[in-house]
VEXLUM-991288 format. One record per atom (N, C-alpha, C, O): residue in one letter; x, z, y. Coordinates in pm, whole numbers, padded with zeros to 5 digits, always signed. Each point is the difference from the previous one (the first is absolute). Layout:
! VEXLUM-991288
aXZY/...
END
This chain:
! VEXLUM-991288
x-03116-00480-00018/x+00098-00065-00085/x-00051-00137-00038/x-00117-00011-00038/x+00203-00106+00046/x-00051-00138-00031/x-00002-00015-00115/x+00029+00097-00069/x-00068-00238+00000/x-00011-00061-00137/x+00212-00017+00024/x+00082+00063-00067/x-00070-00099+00108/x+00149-00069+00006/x+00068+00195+00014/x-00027+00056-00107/x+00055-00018+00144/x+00050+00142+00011/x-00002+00068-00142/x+00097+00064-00040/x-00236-00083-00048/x+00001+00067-00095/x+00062-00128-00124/x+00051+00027-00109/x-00062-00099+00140/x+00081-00129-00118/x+00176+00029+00043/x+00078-00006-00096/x-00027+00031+00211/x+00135-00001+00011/x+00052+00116-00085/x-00051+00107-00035/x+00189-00172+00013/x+00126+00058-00063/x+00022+00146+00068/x+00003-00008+00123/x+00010+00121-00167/x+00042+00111+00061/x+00152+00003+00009/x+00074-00015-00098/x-00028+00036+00239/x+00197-00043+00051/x-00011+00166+00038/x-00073+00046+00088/x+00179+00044-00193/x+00029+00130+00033/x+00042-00017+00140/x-00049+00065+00092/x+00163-00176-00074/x+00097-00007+00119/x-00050-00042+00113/x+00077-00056+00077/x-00205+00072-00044/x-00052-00005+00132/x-00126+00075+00020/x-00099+00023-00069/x+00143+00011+00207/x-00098+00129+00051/x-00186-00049-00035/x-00080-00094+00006/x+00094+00222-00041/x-00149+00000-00044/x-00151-00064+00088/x-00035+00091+00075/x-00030-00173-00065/x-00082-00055+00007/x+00086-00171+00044/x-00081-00093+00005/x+00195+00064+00017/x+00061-00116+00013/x-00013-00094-00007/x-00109+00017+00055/x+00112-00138-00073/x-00003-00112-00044/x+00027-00148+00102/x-00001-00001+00123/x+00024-00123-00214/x+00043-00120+00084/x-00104-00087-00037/x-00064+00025-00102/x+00039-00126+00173/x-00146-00095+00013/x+00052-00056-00068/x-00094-00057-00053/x+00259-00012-00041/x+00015-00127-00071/x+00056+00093-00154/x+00039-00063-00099/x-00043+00224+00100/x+00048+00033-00108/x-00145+00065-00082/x-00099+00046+00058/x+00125-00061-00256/x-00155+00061-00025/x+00071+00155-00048/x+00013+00033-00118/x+00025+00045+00227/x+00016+00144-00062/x-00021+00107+00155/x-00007-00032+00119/x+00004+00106-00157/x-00046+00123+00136/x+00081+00156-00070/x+00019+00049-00111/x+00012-00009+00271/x+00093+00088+00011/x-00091+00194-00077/x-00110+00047+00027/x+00191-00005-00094/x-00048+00071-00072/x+00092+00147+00017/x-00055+00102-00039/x+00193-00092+00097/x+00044+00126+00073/x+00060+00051-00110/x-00009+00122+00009/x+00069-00154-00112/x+00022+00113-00093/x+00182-00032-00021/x+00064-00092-00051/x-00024+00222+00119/x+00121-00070+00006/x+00074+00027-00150/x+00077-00077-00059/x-00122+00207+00018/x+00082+00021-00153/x+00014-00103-00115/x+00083+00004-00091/x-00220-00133+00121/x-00012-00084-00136/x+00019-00125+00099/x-00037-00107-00048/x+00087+00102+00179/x+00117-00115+00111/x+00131+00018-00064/x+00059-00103-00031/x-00006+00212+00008/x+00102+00065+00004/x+00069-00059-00175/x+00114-00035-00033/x-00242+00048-00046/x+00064-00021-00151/x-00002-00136+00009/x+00107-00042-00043/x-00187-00055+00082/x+00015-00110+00002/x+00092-00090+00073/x+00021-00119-00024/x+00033+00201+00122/x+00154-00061+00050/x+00081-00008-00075/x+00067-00101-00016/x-00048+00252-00075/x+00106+00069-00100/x-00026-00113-00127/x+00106-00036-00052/x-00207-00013+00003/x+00029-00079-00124/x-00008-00152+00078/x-00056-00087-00067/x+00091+00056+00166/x+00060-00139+00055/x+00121+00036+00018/x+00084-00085-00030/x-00046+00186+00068/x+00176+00025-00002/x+00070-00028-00153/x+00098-00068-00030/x-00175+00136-00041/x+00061+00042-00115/x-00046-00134-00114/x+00052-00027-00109/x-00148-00031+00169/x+00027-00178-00107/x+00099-00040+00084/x+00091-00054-00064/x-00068+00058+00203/x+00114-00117+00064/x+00128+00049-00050/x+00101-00066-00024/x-00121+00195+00012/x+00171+00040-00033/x-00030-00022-00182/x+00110+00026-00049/x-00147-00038+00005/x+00006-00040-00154/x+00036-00145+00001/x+00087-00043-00076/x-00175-00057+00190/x-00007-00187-00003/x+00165-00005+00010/x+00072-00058-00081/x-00022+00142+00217/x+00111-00013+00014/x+00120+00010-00054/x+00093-00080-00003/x-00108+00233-00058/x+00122+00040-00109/x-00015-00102-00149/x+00086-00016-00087/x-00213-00041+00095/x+00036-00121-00138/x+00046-00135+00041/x+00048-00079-00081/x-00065+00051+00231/x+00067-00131+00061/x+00108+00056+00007/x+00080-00052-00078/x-00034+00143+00140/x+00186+00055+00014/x+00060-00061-00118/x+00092-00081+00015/x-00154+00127-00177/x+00127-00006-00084/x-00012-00164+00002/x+00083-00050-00077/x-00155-00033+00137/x-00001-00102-00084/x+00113-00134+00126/x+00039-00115-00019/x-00020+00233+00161/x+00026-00111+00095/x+00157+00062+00038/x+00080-00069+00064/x-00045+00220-00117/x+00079+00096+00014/x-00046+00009+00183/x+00085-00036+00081/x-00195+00077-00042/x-00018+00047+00180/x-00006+00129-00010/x-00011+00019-00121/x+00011+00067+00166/x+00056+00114+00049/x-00093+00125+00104/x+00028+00120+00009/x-00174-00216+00079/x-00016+00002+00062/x-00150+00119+00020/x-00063+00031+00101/x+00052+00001-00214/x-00127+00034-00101/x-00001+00142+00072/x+00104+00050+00044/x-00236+00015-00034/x-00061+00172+00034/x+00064+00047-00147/x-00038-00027-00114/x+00157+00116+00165/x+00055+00050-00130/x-00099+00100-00080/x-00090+00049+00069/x+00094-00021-00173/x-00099+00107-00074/x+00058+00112+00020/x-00067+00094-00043/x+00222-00045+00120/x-00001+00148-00011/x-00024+00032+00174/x-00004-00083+00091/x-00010+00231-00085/x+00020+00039+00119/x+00063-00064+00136/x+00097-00069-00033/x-00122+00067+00196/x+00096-00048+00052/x+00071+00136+00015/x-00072+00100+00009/x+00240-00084-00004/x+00049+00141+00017/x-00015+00034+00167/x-00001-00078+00095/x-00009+00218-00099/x-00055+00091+00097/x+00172+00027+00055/x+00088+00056-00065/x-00077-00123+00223/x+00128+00086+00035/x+00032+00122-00011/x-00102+00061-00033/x+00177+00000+00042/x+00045+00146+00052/x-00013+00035+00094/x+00022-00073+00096/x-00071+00225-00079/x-00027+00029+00147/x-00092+00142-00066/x-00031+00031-00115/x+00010+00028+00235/x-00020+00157+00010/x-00195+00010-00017/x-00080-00079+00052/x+00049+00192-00133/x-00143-00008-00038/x-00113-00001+00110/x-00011+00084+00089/x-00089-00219-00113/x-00081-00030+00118/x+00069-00061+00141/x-00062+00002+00107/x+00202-00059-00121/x+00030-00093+00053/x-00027-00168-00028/x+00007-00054-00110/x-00039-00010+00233/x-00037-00150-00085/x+00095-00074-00040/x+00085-00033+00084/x-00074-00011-00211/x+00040-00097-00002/x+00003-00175-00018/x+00075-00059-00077/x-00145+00014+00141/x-00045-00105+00031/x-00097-00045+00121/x-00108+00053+00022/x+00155-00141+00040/x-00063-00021+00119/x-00123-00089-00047/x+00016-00080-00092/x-00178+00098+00174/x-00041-00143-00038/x-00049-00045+00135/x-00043+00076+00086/x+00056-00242-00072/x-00001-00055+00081/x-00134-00101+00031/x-00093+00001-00081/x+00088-00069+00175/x-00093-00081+00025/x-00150+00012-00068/x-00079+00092+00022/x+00051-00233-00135/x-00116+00042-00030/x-00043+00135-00041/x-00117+00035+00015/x+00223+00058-00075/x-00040+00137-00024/x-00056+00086+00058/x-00088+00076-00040/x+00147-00088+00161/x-00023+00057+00133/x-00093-00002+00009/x-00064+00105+00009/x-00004-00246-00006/x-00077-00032+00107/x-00175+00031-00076/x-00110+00034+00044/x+00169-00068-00178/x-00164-00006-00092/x+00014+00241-00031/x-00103+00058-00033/x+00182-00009+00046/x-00038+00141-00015/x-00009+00072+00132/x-00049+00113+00012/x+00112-00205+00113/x-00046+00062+00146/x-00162-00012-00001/x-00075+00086+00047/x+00028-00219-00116/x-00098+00019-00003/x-00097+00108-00059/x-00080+00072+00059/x+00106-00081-00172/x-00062+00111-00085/x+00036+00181+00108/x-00081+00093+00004/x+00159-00094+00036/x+00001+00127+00105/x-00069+00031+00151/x-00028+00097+00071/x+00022-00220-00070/x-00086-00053+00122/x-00188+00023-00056/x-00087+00066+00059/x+00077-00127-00158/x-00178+00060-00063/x+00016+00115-00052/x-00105+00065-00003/x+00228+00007-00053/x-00054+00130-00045/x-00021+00101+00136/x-00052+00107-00030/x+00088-00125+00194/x+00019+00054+00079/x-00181-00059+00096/x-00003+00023+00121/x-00101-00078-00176/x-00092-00040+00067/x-00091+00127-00096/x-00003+00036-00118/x-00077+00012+00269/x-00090+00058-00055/x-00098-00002-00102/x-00057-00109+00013/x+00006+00172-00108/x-00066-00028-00111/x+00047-00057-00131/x-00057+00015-00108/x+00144-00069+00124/x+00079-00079-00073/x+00029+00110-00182/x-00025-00030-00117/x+00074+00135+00170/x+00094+00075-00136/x-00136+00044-00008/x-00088+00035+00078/x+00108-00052-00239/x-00137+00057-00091/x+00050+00161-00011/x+00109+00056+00003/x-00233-00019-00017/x+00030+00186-00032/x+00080-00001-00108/x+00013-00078-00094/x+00058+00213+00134/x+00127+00025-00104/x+00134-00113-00006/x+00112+00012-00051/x-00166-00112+00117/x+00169-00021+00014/x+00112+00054-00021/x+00013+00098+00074/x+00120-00125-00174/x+00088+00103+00030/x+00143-00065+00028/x+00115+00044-00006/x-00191-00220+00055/x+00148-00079+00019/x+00036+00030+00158/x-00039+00095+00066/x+00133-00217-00021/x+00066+00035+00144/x-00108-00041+00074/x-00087-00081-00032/x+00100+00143+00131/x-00117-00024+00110/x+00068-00078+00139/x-00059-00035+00101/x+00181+00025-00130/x+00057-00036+00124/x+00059-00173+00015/x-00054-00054-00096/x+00115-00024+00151/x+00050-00089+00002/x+00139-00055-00122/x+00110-00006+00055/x-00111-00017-00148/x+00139+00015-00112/x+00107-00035+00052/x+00007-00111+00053/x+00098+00194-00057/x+00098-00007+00029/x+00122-00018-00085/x+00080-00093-00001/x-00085+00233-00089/x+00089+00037-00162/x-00149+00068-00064/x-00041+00116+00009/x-00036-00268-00093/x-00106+00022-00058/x+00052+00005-00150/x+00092-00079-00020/x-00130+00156-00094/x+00028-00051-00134/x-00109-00092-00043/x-00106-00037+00050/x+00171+00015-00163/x-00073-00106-00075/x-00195+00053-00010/x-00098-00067+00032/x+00104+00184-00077/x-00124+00067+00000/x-00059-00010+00119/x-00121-00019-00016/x+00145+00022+00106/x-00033+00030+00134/x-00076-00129+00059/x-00102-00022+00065/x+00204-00048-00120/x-00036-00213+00054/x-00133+00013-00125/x-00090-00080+00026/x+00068+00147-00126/x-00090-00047-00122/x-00114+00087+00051/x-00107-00031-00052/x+00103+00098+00110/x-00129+00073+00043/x-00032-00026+00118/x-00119+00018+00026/x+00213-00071+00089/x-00094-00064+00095/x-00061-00169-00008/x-00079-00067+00066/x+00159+00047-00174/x-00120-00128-00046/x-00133-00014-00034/x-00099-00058+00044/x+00136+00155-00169/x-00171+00051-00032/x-00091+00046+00144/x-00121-00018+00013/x+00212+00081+00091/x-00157+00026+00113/x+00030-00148+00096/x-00093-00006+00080/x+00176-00099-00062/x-00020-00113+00050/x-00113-00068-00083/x-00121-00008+00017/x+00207-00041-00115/x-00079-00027-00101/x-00167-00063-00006/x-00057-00109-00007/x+00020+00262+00013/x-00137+00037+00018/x-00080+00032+00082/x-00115+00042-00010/x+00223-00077+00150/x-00124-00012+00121/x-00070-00070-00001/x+00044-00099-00059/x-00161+00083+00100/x-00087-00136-00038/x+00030-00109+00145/x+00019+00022+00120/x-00025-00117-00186/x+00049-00140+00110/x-00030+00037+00139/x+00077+00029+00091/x-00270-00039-00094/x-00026-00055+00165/x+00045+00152+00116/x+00014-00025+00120/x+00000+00133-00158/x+00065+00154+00061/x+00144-00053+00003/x+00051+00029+00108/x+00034-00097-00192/x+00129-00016+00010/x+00032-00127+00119/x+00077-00006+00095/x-00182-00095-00157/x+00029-00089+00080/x-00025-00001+00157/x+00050-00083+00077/x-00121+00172-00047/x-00078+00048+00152/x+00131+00093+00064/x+00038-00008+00117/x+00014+00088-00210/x+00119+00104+00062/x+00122-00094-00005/x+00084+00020+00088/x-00062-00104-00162/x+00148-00102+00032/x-00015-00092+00088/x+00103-00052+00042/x-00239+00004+00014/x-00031-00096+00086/x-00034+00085+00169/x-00036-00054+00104/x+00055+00149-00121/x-00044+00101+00118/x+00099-00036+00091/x+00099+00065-00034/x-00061-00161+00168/x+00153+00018+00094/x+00056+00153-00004/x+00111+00048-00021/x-00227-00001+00047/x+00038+00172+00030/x+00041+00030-00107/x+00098+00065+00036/x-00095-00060-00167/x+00038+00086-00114/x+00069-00063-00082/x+00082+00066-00064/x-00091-00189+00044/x+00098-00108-00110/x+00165+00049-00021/x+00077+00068+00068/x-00069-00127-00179/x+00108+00042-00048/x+00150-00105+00082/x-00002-00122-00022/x+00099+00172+00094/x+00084-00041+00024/x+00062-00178-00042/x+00013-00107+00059/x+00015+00173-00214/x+00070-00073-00139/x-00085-00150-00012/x+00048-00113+00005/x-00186+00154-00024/x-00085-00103-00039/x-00120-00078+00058/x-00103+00041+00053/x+00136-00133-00073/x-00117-00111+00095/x-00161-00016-00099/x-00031+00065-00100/x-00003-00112+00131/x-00148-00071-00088/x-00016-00024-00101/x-00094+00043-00066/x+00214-00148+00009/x+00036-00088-00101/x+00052+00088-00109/x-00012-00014-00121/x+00091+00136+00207/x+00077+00103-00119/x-00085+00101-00098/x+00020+00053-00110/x-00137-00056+00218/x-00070+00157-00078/x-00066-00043-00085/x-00026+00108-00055/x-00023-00177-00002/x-00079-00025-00132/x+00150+00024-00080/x-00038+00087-00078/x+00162-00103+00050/x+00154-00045-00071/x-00004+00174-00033/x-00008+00033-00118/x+00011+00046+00198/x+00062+00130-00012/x-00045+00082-00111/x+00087+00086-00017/x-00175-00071-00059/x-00042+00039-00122/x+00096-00049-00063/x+00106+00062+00005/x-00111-00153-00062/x+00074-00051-00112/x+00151+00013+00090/x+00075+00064-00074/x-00040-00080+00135/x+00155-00027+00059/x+00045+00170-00053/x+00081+00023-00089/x-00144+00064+00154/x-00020+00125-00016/x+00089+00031-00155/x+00116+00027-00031/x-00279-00054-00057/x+00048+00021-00159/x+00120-00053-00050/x+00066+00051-00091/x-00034-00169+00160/x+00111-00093-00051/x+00120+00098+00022/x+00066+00031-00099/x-00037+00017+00210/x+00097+00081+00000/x+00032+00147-00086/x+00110+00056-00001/x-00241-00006-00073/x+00026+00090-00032/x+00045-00018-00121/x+00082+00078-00048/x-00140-00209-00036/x+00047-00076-00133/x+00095-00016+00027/x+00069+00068-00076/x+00023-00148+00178/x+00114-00028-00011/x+00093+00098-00007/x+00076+00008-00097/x-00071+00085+00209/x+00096+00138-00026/x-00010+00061-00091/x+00113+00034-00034/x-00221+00020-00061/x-00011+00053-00118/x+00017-00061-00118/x+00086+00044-00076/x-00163-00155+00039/x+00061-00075-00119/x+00110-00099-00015/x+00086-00031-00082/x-00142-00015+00232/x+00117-00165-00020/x+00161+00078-00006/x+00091-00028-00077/x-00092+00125+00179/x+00140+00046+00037/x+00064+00118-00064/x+00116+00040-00004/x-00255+00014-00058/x-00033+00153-00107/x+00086+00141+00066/x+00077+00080-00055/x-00140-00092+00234/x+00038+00117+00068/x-00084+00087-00028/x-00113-00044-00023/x+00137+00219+00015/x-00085+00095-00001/x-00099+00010+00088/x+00040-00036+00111/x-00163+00072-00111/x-00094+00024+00057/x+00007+00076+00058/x-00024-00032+00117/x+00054+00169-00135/x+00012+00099+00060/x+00102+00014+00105/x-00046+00050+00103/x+00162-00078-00098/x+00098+00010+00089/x+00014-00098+00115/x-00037-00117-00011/x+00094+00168+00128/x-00033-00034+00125/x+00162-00059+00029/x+00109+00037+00046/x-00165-00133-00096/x+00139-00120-00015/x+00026-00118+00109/x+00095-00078+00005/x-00234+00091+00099/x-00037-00121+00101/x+00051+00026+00139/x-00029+00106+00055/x+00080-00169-00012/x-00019+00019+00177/x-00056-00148+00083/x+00077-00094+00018/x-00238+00091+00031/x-00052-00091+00047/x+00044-00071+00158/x-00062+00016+00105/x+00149-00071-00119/x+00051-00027+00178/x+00003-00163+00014/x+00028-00086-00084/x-00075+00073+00244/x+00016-00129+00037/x+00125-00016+00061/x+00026-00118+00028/x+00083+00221+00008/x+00147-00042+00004/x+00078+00113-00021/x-00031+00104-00058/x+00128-00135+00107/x+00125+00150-00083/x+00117-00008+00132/x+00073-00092+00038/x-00090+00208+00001/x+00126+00048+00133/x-00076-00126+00086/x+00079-00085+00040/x-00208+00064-00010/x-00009-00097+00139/x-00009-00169+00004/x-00044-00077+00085/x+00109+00055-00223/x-00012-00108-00081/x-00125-00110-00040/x-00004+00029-00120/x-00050-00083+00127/x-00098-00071-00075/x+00068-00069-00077/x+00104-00057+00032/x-00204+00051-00241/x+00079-00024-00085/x-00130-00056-00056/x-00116+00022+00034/x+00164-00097-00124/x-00116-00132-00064/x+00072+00022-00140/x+00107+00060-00008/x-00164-00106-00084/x-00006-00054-00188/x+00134-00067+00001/x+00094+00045-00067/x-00079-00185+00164/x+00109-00061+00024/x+00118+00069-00046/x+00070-00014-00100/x-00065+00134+00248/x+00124+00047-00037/x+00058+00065-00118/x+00119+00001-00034/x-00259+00074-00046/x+00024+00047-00122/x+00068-00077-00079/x+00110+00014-00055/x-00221-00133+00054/x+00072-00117-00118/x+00189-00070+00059/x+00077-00032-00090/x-00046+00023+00188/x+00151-00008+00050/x+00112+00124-00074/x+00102-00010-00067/x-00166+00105+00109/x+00075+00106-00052/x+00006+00055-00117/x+00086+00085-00025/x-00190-00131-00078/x-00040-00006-00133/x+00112-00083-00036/x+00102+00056-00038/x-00107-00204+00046/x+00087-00079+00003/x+00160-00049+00029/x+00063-00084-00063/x-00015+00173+00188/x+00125+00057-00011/x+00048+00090-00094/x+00107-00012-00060/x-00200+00116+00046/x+00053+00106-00081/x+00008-00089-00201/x+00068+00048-00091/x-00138-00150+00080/x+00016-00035-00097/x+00121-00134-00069/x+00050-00041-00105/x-00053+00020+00246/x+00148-00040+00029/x+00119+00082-00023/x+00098-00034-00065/x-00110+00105+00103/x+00139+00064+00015/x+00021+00093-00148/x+00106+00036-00052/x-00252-00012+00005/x+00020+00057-00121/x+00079-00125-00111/x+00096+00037-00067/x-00137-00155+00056/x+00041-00088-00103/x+00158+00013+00070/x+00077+00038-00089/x-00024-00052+00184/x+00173-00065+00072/x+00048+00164-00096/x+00101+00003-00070/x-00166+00084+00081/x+00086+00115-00078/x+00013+00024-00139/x+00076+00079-00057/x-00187-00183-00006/x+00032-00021-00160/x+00120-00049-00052/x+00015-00012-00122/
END
């Protein structure tokens, strides 16, 4: 361990032994105290915001209640997630599926996420998390074994990208944890579908809601 290693900042949100030659902090793996520290940057921005709203009347703000849960039949998904979602929890299914990897007693998914719950994305962080760098970085850099999704540049991101999502679905959006509300796909009936289209069709539909007021 260096003089500079033991002076740096401890970053929950990056894999454990980590670090960048121009930043003074090193990666420390802990995704549960990654995880709270996303949750109270959500929750000052949605406070900064809901006190700029009253003052500009914008609209645009992480509401404080629930997002509502469609209708539909128990342990059916409802909600698709797309792109980066995909791509940062293919990962996480992709390391929980390398040998050695799941710590004893594991009792999350072992397989690739597909219709993961919220719990599910929060416990394979903690074992991303906490792989230690140069084993992670040797198995994502392998031609033979690398992950599909992600290049070089990505895998140091996926810790924290990881946690970010589990803050967001649980607090920002205040979906249940427990329920298996997700379906992870890169297209639908054969389709390839991007954020884009979300935001188009977000956008029509909010159209057409105001023409009926």
């Amino acid at each position: 361990v260096t003089a500079r290693s033991r002076r740096a900042a401890p970053n929950p949100c990056s894999y454990y032994g980590y670090s960048e030659a121009e930043e003074a902090w090193r990666g420390t793996g802990e995704a549960s105290a990654c995880e709270a520290a996303v949750v109270a940057v959500l929750e000052d921005e949605r406070r900064t915001c809901a006190s700029d709203a009253a003052k500009t009347a914008a609209s645009e703000c992480l509401s404080a209640s629930p997002v509502a849960v469609p209708a539909g039949g128990k342990g059916e998904p409802r909600f698709f997630l797309i792109s980066g979602y995909m791509y940062v929890t293919d990962f996480a299914g992709w390391l929980l599926k390398q040998p050695g990897v799941l710590p004893e007693g594991f009792q999350g998914q072992e397989r690739p996420f597909e219709r993961p719950t919220i719990q599910e994305l929060r416990e394979a962080a903690a074992v991303l998390c906490a792989e230690p760098w140069a084993s992670l970085n040797a198995l994502a850099s392998d031609p033979a074994r690398k992950h599909k999704f992600t290049g070089a540049k990505k895998v140091p991101h996926r810790c924290f990208e990881l946690n970010y999502i589990v803050a967001l679905l649980s607090v920002g959006y205040g979906l249940p944890a427990e329920e298996r509300l997700f379906h992870i796909v890169d297209d639908i009936d054969g389709g390839e579908i991007e954020w884009t289209l979300g935001a188009f069709l977000h956008g029509l539909n909010s159209a057409v809601a105001r023409q009926e007021l």
